[in-house]
Structures are given as C-alpha cells and as structure tokens.
N, C-alpha and C positions, 0 to 999 in steps of 0.2 A: 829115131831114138834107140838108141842102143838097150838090150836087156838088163846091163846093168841099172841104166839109168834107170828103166821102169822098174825095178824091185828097188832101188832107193826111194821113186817118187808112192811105189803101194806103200812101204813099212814107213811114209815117213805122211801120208794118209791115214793110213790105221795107227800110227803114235799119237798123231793131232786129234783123232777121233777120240779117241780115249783118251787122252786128257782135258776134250770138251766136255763129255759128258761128266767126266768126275768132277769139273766144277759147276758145273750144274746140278747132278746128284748130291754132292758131297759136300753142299756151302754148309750153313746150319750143322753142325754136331747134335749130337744129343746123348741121352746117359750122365746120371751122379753117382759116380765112386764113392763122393765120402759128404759129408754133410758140411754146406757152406752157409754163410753168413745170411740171415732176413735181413734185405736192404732195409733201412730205417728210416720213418718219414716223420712230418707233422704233419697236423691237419685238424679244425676243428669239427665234431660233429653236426648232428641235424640240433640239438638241444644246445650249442653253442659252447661243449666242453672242448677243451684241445686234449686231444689225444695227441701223443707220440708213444710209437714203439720203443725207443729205448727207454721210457718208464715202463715197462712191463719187466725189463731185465729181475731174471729172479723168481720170473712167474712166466710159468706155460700158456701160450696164447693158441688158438686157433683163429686165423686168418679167413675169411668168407669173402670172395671175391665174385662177383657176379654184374650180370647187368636187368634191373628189373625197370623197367620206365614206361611211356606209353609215346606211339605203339609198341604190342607185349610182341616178340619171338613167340608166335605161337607155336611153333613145333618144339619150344621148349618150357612151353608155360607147366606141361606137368611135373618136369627136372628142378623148374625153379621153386615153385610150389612147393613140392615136399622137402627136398632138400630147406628151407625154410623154415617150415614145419617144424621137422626134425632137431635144426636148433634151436626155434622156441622150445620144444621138449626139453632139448637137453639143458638150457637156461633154466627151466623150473625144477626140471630133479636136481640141479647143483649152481646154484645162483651166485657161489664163487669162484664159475667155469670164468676163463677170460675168453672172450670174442666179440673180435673186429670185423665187420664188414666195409668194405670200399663197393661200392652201387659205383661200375661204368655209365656216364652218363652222356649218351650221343646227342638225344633233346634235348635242349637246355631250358623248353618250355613247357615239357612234362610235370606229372609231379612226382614231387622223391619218390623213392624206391620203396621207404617205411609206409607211409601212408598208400601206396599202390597197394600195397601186400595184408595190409590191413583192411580195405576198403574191397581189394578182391578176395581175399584169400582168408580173411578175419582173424592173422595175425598178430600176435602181440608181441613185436620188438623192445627189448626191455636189454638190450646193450651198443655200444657205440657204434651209430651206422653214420658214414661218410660220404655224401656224393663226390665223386669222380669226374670234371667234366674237360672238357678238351682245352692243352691237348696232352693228357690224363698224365698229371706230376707224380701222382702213386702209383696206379695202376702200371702204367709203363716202368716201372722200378721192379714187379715180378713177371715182364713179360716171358721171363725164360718159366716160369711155370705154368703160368696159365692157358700159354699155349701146348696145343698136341697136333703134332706132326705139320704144324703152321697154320693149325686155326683156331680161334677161342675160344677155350674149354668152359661153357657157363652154365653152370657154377665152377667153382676152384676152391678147393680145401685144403689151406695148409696148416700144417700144424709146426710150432716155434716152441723149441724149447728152453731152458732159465738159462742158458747161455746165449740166445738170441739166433741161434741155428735150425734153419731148417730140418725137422725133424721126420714131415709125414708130407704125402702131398697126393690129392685125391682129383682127378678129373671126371668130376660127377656124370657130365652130359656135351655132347658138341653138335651143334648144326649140321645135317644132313648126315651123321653118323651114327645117331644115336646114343647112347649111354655106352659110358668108357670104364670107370670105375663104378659106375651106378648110384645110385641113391644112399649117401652114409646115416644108417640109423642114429636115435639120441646113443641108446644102448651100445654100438660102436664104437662111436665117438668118444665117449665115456671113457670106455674102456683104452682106447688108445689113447684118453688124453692124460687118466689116468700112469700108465706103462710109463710114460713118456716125463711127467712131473719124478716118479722113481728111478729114470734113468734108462729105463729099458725102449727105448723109440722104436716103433710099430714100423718104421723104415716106411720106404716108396711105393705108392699104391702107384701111381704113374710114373710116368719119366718126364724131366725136365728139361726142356730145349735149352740152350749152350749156345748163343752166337758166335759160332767158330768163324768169325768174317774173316776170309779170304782176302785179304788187299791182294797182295801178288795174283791172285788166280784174276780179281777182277781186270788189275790192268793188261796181264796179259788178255785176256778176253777184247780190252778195249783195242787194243793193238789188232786182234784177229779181223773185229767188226768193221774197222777203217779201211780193212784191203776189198773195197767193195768197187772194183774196174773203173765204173763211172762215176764214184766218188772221187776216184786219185785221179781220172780226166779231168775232170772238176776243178779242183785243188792248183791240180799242176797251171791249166788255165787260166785260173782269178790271182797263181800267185806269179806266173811271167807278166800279168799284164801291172800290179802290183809295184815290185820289185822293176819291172822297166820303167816306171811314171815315177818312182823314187830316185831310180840313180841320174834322171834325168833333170834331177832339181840342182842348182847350184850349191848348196851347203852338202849334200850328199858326197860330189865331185871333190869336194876338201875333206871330206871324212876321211882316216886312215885306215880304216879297213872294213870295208862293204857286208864284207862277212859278217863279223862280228853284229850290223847291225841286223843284216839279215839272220842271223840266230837269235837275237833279242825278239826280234816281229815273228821268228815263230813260236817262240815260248808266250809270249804275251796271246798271241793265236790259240794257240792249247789251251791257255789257263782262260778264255774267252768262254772256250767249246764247256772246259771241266764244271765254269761257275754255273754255268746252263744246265748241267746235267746235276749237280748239288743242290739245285733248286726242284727239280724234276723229282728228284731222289726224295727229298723231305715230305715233298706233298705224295708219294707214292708211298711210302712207308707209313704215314699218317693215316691215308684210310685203310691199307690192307689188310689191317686187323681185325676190320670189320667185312671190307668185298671178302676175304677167304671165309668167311662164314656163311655166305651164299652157301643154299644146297649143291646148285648144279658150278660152286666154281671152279672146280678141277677137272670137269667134262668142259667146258667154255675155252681154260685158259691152253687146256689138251688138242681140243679140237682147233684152237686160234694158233699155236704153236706150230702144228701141222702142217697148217696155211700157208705160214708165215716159211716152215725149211723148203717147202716145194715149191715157193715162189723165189725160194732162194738160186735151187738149184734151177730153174726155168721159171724167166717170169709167169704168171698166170695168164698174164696178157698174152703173149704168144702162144698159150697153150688154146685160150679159145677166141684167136686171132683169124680162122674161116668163118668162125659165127657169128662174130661182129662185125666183119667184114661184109657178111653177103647181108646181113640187117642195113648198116649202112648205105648198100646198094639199093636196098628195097625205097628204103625211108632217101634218096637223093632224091632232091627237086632240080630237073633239066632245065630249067625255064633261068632259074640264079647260076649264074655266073660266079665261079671263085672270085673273092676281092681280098686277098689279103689285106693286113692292117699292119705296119711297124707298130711295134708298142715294144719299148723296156720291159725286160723283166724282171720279177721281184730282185731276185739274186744281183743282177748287175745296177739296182736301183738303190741298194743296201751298200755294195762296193764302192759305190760314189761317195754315200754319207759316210763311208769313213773313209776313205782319201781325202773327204775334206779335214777330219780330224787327223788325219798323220802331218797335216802345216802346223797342229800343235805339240804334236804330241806321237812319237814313231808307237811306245807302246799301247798309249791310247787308243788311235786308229788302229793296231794289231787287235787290241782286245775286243772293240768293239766286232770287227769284222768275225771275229772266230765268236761272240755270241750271235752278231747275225746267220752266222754258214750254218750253227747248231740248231737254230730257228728255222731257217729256211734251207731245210734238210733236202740233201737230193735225192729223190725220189726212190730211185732202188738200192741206196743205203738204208730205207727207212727198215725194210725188214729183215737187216740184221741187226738192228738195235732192239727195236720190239722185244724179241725174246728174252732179252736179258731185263727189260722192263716187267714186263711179266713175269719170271722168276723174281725181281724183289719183288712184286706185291707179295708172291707166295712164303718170304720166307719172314720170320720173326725178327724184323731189326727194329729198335727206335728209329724214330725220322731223323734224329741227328745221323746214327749208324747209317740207314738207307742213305741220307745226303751224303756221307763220308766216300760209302760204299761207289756211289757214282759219280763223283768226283774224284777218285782212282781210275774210273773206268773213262772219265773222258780224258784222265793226261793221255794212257793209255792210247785212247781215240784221235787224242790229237799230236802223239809223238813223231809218226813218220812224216808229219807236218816240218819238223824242222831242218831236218837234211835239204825236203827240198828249199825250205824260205834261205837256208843259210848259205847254200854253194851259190857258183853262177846258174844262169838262165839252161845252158847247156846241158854241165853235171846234173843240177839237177832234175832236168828232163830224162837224162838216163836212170837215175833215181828209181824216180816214176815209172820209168818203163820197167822197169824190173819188180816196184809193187803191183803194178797191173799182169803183170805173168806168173809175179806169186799168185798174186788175189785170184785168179781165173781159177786155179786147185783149191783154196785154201776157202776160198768163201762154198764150194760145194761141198767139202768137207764138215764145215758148220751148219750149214743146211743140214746136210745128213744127221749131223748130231741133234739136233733142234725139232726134228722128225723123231726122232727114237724120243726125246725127252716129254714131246710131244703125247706121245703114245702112251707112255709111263703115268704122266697128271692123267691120262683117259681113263686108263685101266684102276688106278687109284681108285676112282669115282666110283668104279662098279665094288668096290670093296677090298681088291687087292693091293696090298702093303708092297711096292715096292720100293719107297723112299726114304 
C-alpha cells in the first residue's frame, strides 16, 4: 500500500471516528433560549374533576411532576417528602395558588400517590393530583423537562405562565445524583409564582432536554453497523441461494426484468429488518425512563459499552481462546468418540419458511425473511447493534420517537442489502466483496468509537459531566 494510500485510509479513520462519536455524544440537544409552549392535556383527577390545562389559560400554574407509589425510591423519599411538604405550605399561605400534580405511576397496584403521602408523610393534598400510568399520556408530553441529562428528575417543577408558556423549571432531585436544583421552599415558590403572574418569570432554574433526533445521523450509523464482514458473508449467501431458487421458477423466466424484482425483494428485505427494529425501539424507549434511573446505570451501560467496542475490534473469544481451550482439554472424555449430528440451522430453517411464501407473494417472502435475518441475528453483528441500543435507553425519546428513531436506523441497516438482491449473482458478489474490505476498517473504527463513548457513561457515573 502505498503512503498515499495510507494517509487517505488514517484521515479517513479519524473523520469516521469523529463523526461516530458526535452522534453518539451529540444525539439529544439541550438548552431553552426562549420560553416555549406547556403541552396541554386532559385528565381527570383523584376526586373525579377533569382538569385541563388550557382552562387555567389566564392564571399562573405550577406544574408538580413526580412519582410517589409503593415501592417508595428510597433514596429519594426525602426529596419527595419535602418538596411535598413545601407545597402543602405553599397551598395554605395562598389557597388561590394554582397546582397541578401528575403522580408517574409504574404500579398500577399501589396506592395513589395522595393517600401514600398522607398516610406516610401526614400530608394534606388540598389541589388536583392526577395519576399517570403507562404508558404515561401526560407525563410523556413534558418529558423534555423532566428529564436531566437522560434521567428522571423526581420531583419536576414547572412553573406556566397566563399565556400558557413555560415560565420556570426546577429539578428538585434525581436518582443516584442527588439534589439538582434542591428542595424549593413555600416562601420561594411564592415568590416566584408570584414575579411571574406580574410578568417578571424567575426564568430556568434547570435546563430542559430538546430531542434533537438525529434521523440522518441514525441511518447513517445503521449503514455503519451492517458492514460487520460476517454479516455481509451471511447476506451475500442466503441472498445467492435466494435469488438462484427464484430465477429458476418458470413465471420468473417470463418476467421482463429480473432486476427490478430483485430490487423490490431487497427493499421489502430492509423494511423487514426496519419493522423489527421499530418494534425494539418502542419497548426500549418505554422503559428507559425508568432503567436511566438506576444509580449504577451509566457505570453498567459504560462498563457494557466497553465490552461490546473491544469485542468489536477482536472478538472476546479469541482473546481468551488458550484458556478455553486448555479447559476444554482438561474437561475431554477419551473414552466418547466424536459423533457429529446434521441438524438445520435456525437461520436456513426460517429461509425455507419464507421461500415457501415468495410462491405467494416475492414481497411477502422478502419481508418475512429480513424480519427473520433481524431475529436471528448473526452473531458478531450482534455487537455492533447493541451500542446503539444502549444509547436509546439513555437518551429522552417517547417510544413512538425511540421506534421512529430505529426504524431509520434499520433502513439504514438493511440498505447495502439491495445492490446486492438487485444486480446478478456475480456483480453482486463483487458488491459484497468490497463491503467486507470496507467493513474490515470501518467496523474497528466504531469499535474505537464505542470504547471512548464507553468510557464517557463510566466517568459520568463517578460525577463528571462530560455529555
């Protein structure tokens, strides 16, 4: 390889690195400029009134967003507690304060949130409290405030002014961080609720997350993860054998152009892989509101991340491939005789079920098989998807958003899919050879990156902000 070549193939390594990391750093925005709109909901109370927020238009609200249920968050039962507290007080000294509370509610067989706090805490709730339960129609309407830096700020104090504008926004306390904005007195609150009815808003006591979703960043990413060597081995093999048992059918031989269908079976492929991953996407954005609230989750998801680039860049297996080895040897019994067994394997067992559906149907049988390939994932593809699963837990999307979000990320995963379904057996073999010599740089390239991001959720954990 000549030197030019290798200062193309470094700076075009360090370009890819850094733009892996920036979309892993850089998903979620955060910062408000200027004061945006309280989403507006209905809902009835614990005492069966219907609250909506656009009947308050006119009149200054404070918003109380929290989760109090049983079991309590004990490491935040004293944040929730006073904070609490403090708006009973502030309810008694001005009984024509407005506040709303939305109680998140994960048990659905606990008891409310009012009577808990009563019964623990010998509170007297004397304005509209709302349970919230999955999978949370209000709550998820301010998740861009409630959360801080992607995990559930509980309590959440917003404050909404008579134009229906978020005005104030307090992040009382979060899971394994402790107190963020701290505990806001009645006497505070008051007084800022006060400022804010005259027009003068006490402004942002926290910052409010922005799901700056990334479509382009994700697909490219999904385009990155597909160049995994023995993935596109994979592919290239299930889609010659495929496309040869097709063209060998009689209505195929009268088709006008092979191609054509062959590009239809690979988009139907793709959008197989995409609905697999939109499905994945909704249920991982649905709990991660809660798993980020784990103490040790960004030492876990740091430490898993790690795992996962250095198994990228060399499997793990072959790294402790003498020590399994000479165990093996220890633990062999002389006496048995090797007997292998033919057996099918998953993969070419699924390929069949949908050859039989492509006699109905070419897109059918495509789509089924690109949900199956997505299921029954090849093995050292698996940890370059991972990571990107792992960052949506960590970042603040709705589950629609997460499913969106990874549903971009599998056309993405299944686009170099269709060159090969669409040329001949040949071309696209060559194809393939040339994604597997990219994929050989490009996948240790994301490794590397994956490792460093790795590192980042570790350091987090122990306190430092670098995301």
């Amino acid at each position: 390889m000549s030197s030019k070549s290798k200062r193309s193939r470094i700076l075009g390594s360090l370009t890819l690195f850094v733009i892996l990391c920036s979309l892993f750093i850089l998903g979620p925005s955060t910062g408000v400029s200027e004061k945006s709109s309280a989403p507006d909901f209905q809902a009835v109370d614990l005492d069966g009134k219907n609250v909506s927020l656009g009947d308050y238009r006119g009149e200054v609200v404070l918003l109380h967003i929290t989760n109090i249920e049983s079991p309590l968050c004990r490491e935040c039962e004293n944040a929730l507690n006073a904070q609490t507290r403090e708006l009973s007080r502030l309810a008694e000294k001005d009984p024509g304060i407005k506040i709303i509370t939305l109680n998140v509610r994960k048990n659905p067989y606990s008891k409310d949130g009012r009577a808990l706090a009563a019964a623990w805490w010998k509170i007297n709730v004397t304005w509209p409290w709302i349970e919230d339960y999955e999978p949370y129609p209000l709550t998820g309407k301010y998740i861009d405030y409630s959360t801080q830096e992607g995990g559930f700020a509980n309590p959440t104090l917003i404050l909404i002014d008579k134009d229906g504008k978020v005005a104030g926004l307090y992040h009382v306390y979060q899971l394994g961080k402790g107190e963020i904005d701290g505990i806001q007195s009645a006497q505070t609150l008051f007084g800022d609720y006060k400022r804010t009815e005259q027009g003068d808003a006490p402004g942002f006591e926290g910052i409010a997350s922005s799901q700056g979703v990334n479509y382009l960043g994700m697909f490219f990413l999904g385009i990155v993860t597909s160049l995994s060597p023995c993935s596109v081995a994979l592919l290239l093999a299930m889609f010659s054998y495929v496309m040869t048992a097709r063209r060998k059918e009689e209505y195929l031989k009268k088709s006008a152009s092979a191609s054509k269908e062959g590009f239809m079976i690979g988009v139907a492929f793709t959008l197989g892989m995409a609905a697999v991953f939109f499905v994945v996407g909704l249920f991982l954005s649905d709990i991660g509101v809660f798993i980020r609230q784990a103490q040790f989750f960004d030492l876990a998801a740091g430490m898993l991340m790690i795992i996962l680039g250095i198994n990228i860049i060399k499997p793990i297996s072959e790294i402790i491939e003498p020590l399994t080895s000479r165990l093996s040897l220890c633990r062999a019994d002389p006496s048995q005789g090797n007997q292998p067994t033919e057996k099918k394997g998953l993969m070419e067992r699924l390929v069949n079920i949908s050859m039989g559906l492509f006699q109905y149907s070419a897109f059918i049988g495509a789509f089924t098989l690109g949900v199956f390939f997505a299921l029954g994932w090849a093995p050292c593809a698996v940890s370059l998807v991972f990571p990107v699963l792992i960052w949506l837990i960590s970042q603040n999307v709705t589950p629609l958003g997460g499913g969106l979000m990874l549903f971009v990320f599998g056309v993405g995963h299944g686009v170099p899919v269709i060159p090969i379904a669409t040329f001949s057996r040949a071309v696209g073999g060559q194809i393939g050879e040339k994604y597997i010599s990219a994929g050989k740089w490009v996948t240790k390239v994301f490794g590397l990156a994956v490792i460093v991001i790795g590192l980042i959720y570790a350091v987090r954990y122990l306190g430092f902000k670098m995301l």
